[in-house]
N, C-alpha and C positions, 0 to 999 in steps of 0.2 A: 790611134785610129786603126780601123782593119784593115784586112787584106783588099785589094780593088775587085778581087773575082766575088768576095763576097759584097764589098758595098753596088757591084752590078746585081748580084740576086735580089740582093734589098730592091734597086730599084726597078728592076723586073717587076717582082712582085707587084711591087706598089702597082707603076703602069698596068700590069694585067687587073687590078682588082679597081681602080679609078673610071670614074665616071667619064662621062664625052667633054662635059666640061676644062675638067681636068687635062686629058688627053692635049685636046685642041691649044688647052696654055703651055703644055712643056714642049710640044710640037712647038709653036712659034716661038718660045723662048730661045729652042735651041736652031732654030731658023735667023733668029736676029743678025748674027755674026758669027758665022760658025767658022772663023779663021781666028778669031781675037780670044782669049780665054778672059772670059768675063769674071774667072777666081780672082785673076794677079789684082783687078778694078775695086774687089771689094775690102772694106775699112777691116782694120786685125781685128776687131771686136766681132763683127760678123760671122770671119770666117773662123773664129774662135767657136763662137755658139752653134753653127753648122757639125763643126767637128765633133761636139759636147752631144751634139742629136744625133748626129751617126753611133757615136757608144751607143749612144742611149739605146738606140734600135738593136743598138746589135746586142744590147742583153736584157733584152725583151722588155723596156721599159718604155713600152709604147702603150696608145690608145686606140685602139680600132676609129677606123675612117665612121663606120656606122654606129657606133656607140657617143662619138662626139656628134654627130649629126643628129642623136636623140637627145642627146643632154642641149642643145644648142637649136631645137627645131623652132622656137619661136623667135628667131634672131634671123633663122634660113626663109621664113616661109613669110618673111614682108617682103 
């Protein structure tokens, strides 16, 4: 996994380029309990595939936000 200063740019990024939607759910997510860390809660396989998508990001083996929203608009737009 990377360094933390870069998986923060990561999600910088994200956050700056995300919708209100979006926004508005990682705002309460991290509202929920922000004393408890909700990593230690979740199952090894989870946080296995979390880890496998942080690579993933970080060597540029990602999809644009707007590119899956085109391949996927008639799924978004019921």
């Amino acid at each position: 996994m990377g360094s933390v200063n870069a998986m923060r740019r990561d999600v910088k990024k994200y956050i700056d380029t995300a919708d209100e939607k979006v926004v508005k759910m990682v705002h309460a997510m991290l509202e929920v309990d922000a004393e408890n860390d909700w990593w230690d809660g979740m199952p090894d396989n989870v946080k296995k595939d979390v880890e496998v998508a942080l690579v993933e990001s970080e060597n540029g083996k990602v999809t644009p936000h707007e590119e899956v929203q085109k391949r996927y608009h008639k799924w978004l737009s019921k």
